[in-house]
C-alpha positions in Angstrom: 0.0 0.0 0.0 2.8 2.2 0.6 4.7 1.8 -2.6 1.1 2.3 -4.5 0.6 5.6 -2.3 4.2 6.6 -3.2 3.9 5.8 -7.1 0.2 7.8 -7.0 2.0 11.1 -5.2 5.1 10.9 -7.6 2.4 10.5 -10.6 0.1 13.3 -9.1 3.5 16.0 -8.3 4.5 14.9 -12.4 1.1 15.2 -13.7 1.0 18.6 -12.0 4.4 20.0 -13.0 3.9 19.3 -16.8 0.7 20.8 -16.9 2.3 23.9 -15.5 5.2 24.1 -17.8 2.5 24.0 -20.6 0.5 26.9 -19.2 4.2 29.0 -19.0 4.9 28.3 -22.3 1.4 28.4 -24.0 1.3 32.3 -21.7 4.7 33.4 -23.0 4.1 32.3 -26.3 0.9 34.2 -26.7 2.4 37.4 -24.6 5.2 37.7 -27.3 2.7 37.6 -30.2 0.9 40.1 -28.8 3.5 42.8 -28.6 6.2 41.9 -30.5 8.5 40.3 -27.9 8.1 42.8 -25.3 11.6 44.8 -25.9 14.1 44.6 -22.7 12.3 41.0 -21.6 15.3 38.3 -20.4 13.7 35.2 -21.5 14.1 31.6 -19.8 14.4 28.3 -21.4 11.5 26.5 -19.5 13.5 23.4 -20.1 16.8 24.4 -18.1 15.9 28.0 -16.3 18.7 29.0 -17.9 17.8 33.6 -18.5 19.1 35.5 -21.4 19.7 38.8 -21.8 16.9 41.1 -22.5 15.5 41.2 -25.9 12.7 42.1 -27.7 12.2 38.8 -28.8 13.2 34.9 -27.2 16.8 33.9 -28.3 16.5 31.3 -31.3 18.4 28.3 -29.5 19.2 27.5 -25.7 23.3 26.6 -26.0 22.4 25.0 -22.2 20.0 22.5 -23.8 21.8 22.3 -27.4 25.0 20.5 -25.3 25.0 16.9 -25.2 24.6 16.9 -21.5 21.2 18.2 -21.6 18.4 17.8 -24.1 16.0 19.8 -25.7 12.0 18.8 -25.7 10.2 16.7 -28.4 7.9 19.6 -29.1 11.0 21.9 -29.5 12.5 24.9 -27.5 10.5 26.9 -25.2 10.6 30.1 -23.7 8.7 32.1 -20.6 9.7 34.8 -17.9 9.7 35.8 -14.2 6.9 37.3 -14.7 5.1 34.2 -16.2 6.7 31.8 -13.1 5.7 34.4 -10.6 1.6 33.9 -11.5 2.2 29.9 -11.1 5.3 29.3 -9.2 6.2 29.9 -5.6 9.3 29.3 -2.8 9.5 27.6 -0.5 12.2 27.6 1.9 13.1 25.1 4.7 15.6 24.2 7.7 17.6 21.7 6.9 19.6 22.3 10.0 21.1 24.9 12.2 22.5 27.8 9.7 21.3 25.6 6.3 18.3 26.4 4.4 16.8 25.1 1.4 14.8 26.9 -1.4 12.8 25.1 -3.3 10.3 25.8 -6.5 7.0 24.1 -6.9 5.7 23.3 -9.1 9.0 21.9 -10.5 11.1 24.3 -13.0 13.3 23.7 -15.2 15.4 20.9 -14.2 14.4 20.7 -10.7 17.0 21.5 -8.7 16.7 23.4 -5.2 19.2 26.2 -4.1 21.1 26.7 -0.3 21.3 29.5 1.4 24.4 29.1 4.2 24.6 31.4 7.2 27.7 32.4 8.5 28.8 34.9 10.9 30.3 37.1 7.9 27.4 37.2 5.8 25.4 34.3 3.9 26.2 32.3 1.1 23.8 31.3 -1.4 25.1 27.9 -2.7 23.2 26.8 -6.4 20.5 28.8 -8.1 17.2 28.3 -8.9 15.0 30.4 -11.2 12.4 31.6 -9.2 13.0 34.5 -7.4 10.0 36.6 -6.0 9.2 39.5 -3.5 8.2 37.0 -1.0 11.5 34.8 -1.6 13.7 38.2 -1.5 11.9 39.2 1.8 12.6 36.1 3.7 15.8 35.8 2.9 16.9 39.4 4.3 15.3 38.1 7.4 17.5 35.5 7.3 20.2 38.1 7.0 20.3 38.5 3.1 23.2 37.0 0.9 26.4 38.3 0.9 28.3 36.0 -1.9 27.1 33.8 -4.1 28.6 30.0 -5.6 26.9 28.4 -8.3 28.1 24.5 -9.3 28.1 24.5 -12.5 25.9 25.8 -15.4 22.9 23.9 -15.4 21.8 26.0 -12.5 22.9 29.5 -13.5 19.4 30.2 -14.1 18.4 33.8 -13.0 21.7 34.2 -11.5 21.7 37.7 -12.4 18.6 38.7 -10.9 19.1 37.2 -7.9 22.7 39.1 -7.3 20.8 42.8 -7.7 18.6 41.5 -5.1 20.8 41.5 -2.7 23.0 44.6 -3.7 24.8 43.4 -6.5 26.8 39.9 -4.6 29.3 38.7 -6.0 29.0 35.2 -8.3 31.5 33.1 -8.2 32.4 31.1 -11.1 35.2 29.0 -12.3 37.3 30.5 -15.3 36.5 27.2 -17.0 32.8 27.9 -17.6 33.4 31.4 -19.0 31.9 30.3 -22.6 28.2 28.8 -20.8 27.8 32.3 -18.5 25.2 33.4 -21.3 23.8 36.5 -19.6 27.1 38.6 -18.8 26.7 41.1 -15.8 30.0 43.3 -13.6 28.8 40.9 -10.3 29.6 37.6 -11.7 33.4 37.0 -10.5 35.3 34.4 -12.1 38.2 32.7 -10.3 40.9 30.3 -11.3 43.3 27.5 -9.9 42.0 24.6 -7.9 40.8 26.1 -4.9 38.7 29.6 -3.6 37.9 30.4 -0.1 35.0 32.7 0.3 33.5 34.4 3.3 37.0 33.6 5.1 36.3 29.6 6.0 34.1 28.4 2.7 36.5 26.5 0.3 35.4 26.4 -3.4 37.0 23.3 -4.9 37.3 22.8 -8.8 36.8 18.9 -9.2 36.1 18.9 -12.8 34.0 16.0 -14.0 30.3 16.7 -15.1 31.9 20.3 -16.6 35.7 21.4 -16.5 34.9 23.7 -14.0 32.6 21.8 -12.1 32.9 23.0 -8.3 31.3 21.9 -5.0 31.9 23.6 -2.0 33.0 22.3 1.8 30.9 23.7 4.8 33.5 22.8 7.5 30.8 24.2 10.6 28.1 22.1 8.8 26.6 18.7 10.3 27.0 20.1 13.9 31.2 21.0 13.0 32.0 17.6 11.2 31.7 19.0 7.9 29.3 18.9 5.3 30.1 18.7 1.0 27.8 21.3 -0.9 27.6 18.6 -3.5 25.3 20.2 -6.7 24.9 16.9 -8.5 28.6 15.4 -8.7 28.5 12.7 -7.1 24.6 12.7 -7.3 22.8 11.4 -4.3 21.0 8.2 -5.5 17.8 6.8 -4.7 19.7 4.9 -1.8 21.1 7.7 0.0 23.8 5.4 1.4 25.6 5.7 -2.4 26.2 8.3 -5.2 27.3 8.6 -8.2 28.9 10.5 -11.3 27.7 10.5 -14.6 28.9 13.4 -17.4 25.4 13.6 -18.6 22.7 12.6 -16.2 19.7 12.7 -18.8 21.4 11.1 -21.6 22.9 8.6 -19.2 26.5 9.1 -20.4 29.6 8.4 -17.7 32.2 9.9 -16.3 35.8 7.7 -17.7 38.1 5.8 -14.5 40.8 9.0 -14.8 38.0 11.6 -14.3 36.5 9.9 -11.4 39.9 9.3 -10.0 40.6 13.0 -10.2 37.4 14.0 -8.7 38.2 11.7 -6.1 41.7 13.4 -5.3 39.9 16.2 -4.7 37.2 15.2 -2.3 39.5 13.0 -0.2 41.7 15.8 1.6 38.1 17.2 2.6 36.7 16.5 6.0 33.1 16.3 6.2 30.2 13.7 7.3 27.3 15.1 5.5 26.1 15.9 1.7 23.7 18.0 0.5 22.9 17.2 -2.9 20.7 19.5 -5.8 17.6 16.9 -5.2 14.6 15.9 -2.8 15.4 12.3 -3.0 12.9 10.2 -1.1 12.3 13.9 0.8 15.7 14.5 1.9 18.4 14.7 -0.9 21.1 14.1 1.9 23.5 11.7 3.0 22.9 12.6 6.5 26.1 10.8 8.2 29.2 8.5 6.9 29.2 10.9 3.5 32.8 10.2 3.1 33.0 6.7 3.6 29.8 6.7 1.2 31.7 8.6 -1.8 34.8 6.5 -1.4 32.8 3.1 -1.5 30.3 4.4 -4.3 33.5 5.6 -6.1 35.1 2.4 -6.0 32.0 0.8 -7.0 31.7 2.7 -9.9 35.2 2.5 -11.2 34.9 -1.5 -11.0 31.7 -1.6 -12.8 33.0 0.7 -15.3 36.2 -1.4 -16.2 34.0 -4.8 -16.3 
């Protein structure tokens, strides 16, 4: 009975979601025919998030979903905006524990993935990007003491990067140099960096595994997990189903793998890090978490993963 309430819910959320994206798209559709594009809109790609410059008409082609990592739709590329997500879309943001919070959209946009937002006694970091951002969102987050800096993962979840930066008084972005090419709306606050390692906010390493993108980075929350560490993981290694095992893919859509001397390096990087807990881009089974043992979890799913991979 369980299982059958579970697979009902999951069908239900899915059902739900789709129907919404179809609304955005059918509503942006018809808003740019009806005057011209609207000049000085930033359109998103409903199928990644991903925001564009402003234009006075959606870009032709999303380079996000063009890349063999991601995908674009069977009934073709799609567009919408804020303003179309803010009607149909709202926040909300949870505890995860003492100083960690998690945003989430619902219904589901774009790929899915939820954002962090990291208190600190120097300011907060917001860890991964989401699309949404709303009045509402903005207001509870500057009672939550606003964001100081923000680290993004990777580019799948750039998103409206941008927008959420002049929320919060132009922070800065911080991206590896590696990903210049896939920052697709420039702006003066997003900061790249280079090398193997950044520390932000004084105590917050930013370290540049590589793997699902060249500049692929996760971040280490050393006062996380009640001071045994936890990994800001994004989706590399992706929390499975089983939270007691991750893994690493290059694309996770297309279901194409990472090769033994990537994983190997993405390893060397993790290893020197101390930490018990991982936070990954997902609600899996209503966590997204490996809530203790992380480390040991990576190294045995890594190994795992290597073995199955060489046969």
């Amino acid at each position: 009975m369980k299982n059958d309430s579970t697979r009902r819910a999951f069908m239900r959320d899915t059902s739900l979601a789709a129907a919404a994206i179809g609304s955005l798209a059918s509503a942006s559709a018809a808003s740019a025919k009806a005057d011209g594009g609207g000049a000085g809109t930033a359109y998103l790609c409903v199928t990644c998030g991903m925001q564009y410059p402003e234009s006075a008409k959606p870009p032709e082609n999303c380079p996000i979903c063009d890349d063999e990592r991601q995908y674009v739709p069977p009934e073709g590329q799609q567009w919408t905006t804020l303003d179309e997500l803010r009607k149909t879309h709202k926040n909300t943001i949870k505890q995860e524990e003492e100083n960690l919070w998690s945003i989430n959209a619902a219904p589901k946009v774009g790929i899915g993935q939820r954002a962090f937002l990291i208190q600190t006694p120097r300011g907060n970091v917001l860890w991964d990007c989401l699309a949404l951002i709303d009045d509402p969102t903005v207001a509870r987050i500057k009672e939550l003491g606003g964001i100081a800096e923000i680290a993004i993962s990777h580019p799948h979840y750039y998103t409206t990067m941008i927008e959420w930066s002049r929320a919060f008084g132009g922070a800065p972005i911080h991206i590896h140099e590696a990903e210049r090419e896939w920052v697709l709306r420039p702006d003066p606050c997003v900061k790249f960096w280079s090398g193997e390692k950044q520390t932000i906010l004084g105590d917050l390493p930013l370290i540049r595994t590589g793997g699902h993108f060249e500049g692929y980075q996760v971040l280490h929350w050393p006062a996380g997990a009640g001071g045994k560490g936890a990994l800001m993981a994004g989706d590399q290694p992706q929390i499975c189903m089983d939270p007691r095992q991750v893994s690493f893919m290059w694309s996770y859509p297309n279901y194409i793998p990472l090769n033994a001397s990537t994983i190997r390096h993405v390893m060397s990087c993790l290893d020197p890090l101390e930490y018990d807990r991982i936070y990954g881009a997902f609600v899996v089974r209503g966590k997204g978490i490996v809530p203790t043992g992380g480390k040991q979890v990576v190294r045995r799913s890594a190994a795992r993963y290597l073995k199955a991979i060489h046969g």
